[in-house]
C-alpha positions as CSV (number, residue, x, y, z in Angstrom):
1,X,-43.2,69.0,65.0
2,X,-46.6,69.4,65.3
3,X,-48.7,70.7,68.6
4,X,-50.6,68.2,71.1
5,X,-51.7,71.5,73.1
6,X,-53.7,73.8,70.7
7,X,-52.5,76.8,73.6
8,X,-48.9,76.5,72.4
9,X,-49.9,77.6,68.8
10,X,-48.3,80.5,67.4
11,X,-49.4,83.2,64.8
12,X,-47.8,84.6,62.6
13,X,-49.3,87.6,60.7
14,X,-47.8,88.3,57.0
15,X,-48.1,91.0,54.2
16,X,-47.3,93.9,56.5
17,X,-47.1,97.1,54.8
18,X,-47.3,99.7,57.1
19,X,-46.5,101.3,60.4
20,X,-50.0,101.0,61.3
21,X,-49.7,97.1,60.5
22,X,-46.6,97.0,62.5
23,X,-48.5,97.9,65.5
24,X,-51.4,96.6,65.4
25,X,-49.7,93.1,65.5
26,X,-47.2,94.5,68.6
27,X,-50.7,95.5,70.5
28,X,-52.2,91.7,70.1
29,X,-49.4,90.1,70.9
30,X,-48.4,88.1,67.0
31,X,-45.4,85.8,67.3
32,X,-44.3,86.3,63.5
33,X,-44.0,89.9,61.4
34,X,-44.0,88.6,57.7
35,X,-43.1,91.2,55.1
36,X,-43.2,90.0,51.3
37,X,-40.0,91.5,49.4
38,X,-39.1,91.5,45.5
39,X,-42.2,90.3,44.2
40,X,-43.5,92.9,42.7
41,X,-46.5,90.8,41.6
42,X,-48.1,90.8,45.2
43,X,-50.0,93.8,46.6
44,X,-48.3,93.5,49.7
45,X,-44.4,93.6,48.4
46,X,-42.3,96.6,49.9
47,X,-38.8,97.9,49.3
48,X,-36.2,95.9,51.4
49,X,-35.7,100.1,53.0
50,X,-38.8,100.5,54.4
51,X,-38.6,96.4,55.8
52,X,-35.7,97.5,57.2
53,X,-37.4,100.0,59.7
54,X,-40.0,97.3,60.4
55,X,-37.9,95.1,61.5
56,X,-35.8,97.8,63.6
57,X,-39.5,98.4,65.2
58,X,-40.6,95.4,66.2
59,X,-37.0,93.8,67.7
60,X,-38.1,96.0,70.7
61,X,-40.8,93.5,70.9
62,X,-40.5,89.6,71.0
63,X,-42.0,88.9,67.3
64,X,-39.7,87.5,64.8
65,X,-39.3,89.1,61.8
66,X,-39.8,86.4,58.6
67,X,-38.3,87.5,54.8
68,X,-40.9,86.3,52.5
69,X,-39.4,85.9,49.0
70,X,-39.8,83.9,46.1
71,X,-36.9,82.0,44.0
72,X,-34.3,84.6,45.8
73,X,-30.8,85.4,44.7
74,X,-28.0,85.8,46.8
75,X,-28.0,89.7,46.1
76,X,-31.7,89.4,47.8
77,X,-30.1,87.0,50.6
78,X,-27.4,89.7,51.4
79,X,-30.0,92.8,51.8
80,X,-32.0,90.6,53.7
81,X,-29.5,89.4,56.1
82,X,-28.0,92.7,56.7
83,X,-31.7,94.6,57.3
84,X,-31.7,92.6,60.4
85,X,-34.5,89.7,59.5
86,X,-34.6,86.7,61.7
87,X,-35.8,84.0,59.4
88,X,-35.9,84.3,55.5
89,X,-39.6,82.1,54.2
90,X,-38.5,80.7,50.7
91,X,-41.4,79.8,48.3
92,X,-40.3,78.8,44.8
93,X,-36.4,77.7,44.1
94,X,-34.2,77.4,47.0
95,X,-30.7,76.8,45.0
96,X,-27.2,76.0,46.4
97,X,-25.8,79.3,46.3
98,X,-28.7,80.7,48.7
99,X,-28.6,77.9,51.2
100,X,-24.9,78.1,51.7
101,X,-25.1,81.7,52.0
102,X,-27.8,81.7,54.6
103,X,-27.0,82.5,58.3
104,X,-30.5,83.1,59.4
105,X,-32.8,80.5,59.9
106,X,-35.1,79.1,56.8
107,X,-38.8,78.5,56.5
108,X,-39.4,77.0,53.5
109,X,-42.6,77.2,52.1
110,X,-44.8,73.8,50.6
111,X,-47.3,75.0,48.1
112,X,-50.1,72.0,48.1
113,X,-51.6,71.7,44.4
114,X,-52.4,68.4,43.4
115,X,-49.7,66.5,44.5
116,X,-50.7,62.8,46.1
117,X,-50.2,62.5,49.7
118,X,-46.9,60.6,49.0
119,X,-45.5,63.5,46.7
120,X,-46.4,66.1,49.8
121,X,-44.4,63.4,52.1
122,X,-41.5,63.1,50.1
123,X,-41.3,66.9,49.6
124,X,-41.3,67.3,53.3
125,X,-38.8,64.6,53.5
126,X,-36.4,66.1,51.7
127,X,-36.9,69.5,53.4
128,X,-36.7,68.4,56.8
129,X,-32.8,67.1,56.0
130,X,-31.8,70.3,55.5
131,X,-30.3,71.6,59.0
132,X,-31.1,75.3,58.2
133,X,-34.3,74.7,57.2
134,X,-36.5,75.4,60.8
135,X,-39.6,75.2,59.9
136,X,-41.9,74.2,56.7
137,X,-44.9,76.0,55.9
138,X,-47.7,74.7,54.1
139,X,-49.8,76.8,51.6
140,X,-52.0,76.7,48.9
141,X,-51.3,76.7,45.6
142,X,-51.3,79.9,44.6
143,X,-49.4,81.5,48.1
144,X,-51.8,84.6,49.0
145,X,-54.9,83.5,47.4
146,X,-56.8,83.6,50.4
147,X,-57.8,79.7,49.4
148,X,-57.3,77.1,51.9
149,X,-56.6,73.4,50.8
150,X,-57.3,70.1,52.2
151,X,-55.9,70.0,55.6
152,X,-56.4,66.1,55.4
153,X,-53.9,65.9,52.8
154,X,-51.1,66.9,56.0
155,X,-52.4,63.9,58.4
156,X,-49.4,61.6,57.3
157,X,-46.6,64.5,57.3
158,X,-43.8,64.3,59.5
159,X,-42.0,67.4,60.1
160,X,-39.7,66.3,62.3
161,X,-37.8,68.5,64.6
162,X,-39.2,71.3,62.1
163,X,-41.8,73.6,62.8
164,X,-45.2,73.1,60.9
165,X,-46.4,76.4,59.9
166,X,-50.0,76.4,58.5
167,X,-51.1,79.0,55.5
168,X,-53.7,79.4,52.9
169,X,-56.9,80.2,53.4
170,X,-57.4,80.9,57.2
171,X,-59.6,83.4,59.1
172,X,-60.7,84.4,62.5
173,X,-63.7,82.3,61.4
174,X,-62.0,78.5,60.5
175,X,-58.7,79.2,62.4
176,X,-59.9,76.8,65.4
177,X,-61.2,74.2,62.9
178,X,-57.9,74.3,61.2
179,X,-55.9,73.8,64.8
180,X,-57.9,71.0,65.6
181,X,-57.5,69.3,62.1
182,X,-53.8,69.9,61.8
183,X,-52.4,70.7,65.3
184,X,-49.9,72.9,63.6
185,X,-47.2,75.2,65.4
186,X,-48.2,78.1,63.6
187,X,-50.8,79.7,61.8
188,X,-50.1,82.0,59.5
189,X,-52.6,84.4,57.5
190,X,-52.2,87.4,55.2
191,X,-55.3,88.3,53.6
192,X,-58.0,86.9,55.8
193,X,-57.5,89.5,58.2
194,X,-57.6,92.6,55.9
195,X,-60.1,94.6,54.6
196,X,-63.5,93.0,53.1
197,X,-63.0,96.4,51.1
198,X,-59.6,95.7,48.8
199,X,-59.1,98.5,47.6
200,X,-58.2,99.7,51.4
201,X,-54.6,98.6,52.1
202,X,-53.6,97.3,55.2
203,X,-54.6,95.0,58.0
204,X,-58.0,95.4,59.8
205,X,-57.4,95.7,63.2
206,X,-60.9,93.7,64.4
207,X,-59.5,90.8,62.6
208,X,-56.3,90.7,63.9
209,X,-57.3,90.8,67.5
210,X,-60.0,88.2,67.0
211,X,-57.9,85.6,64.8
212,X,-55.3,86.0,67.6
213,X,-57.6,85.1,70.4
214,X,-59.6,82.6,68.4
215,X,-55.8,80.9,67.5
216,X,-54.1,81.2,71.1
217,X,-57.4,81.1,73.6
């Protein structure tokens, strides 16, 4: 369902890991807290615990809180439904067991490689059937590279009455660019507004504000 007025666009900020993160995106005004959980592999993971007080923080706000997972169980499901999350993001396998199970809404996540322009539109067919499925994001290939993809390769993808949530690669610099070529209802970015040092954890506050105007204004 993709934007015809760029104001309308959302932001969602992902990889939060701290208070400080928490409210830096309260002060700026994001629409969407992401918080990666069991995937140890990513910098950003946390324990389902900590989420848990995230998400008690910010439902004094109006952001949503989003469950980024990969390949989850129903175990994972469970503790995330009961921590108080709002939507769960699925990358990897999304199996039977975990869609039944689910009674919060699903985003589920796209990861553009080299599929052909049909492939990507047959995915998002398929996704777009599912009536718990809310919105689809698109990413990279490697989710949480900090690489973008061609934008081009979503011109013929209908989302339906599903929310089209753009990833992979964005900053405060290309975020307009990326509106403009895509007209998505979301942007959503993780490491392009952290630290240019990496071995400082965290989201960089400068960045944050300014992808947030550059995205909404």
């Amino acid at each position: 369902m993709q934007q015809e007025n760029n104001s309308l666009v959302k932001v969602k900020i992902c990889g939060l890991t701290s208070e400080a993160d928490v409210r830096i995106i309260e002060k700026y005004g994001a629409d969407y807290a992401g918080m990666v959980l069991y995937y140890p592999k990513s910098r950003r993971n946390i324990d389902i615990t900590l989420a848990a007080t995230f998400v008690e923080q910010l439902k004094k706000s109006d952001i949503k809180t989003v469950a980024v997972v990969v390949s989850p169980d129903v175990s994972q499901l469970e503790a995330i439904q009961n921590s108080g999350f709002d939507y769960i993001q699925i990358h990897g396998e999304l199996s039977e067991d975990v869609y039944d199970g689910c009674n919060i809404d699903i985003i589920r996540a796209v990861n553009i490689k080299q599929q052909s322009d049909e492939d990507i539109y047959l995915e998002t067919k398929r996704w777009r059937s599912l009536d718990k499925v809310k919105g689809l994001l698109f990413d990279a290939g490697v989710p949480g590279s900090g690489k973008t993809f061609d934008w081009n390769s979503l011109k013929k993808v209908d989302c339906g009455d599903k929310n089209l949530f753009l990833a992979g690669g964005l900053t405060p610099d290309n975020v307009r660019t990326a509106i403009e070529a895509v007209r998505p209802d979301v942007v959503d970015i993780s490491s392009g507004v952290e630290y240019d040092d990496i071995s400082v954890k965290g989201k960089d506050e400068n960045k944050v504000k300014t992808f947030i105007q550059n995205a909404k204004y």
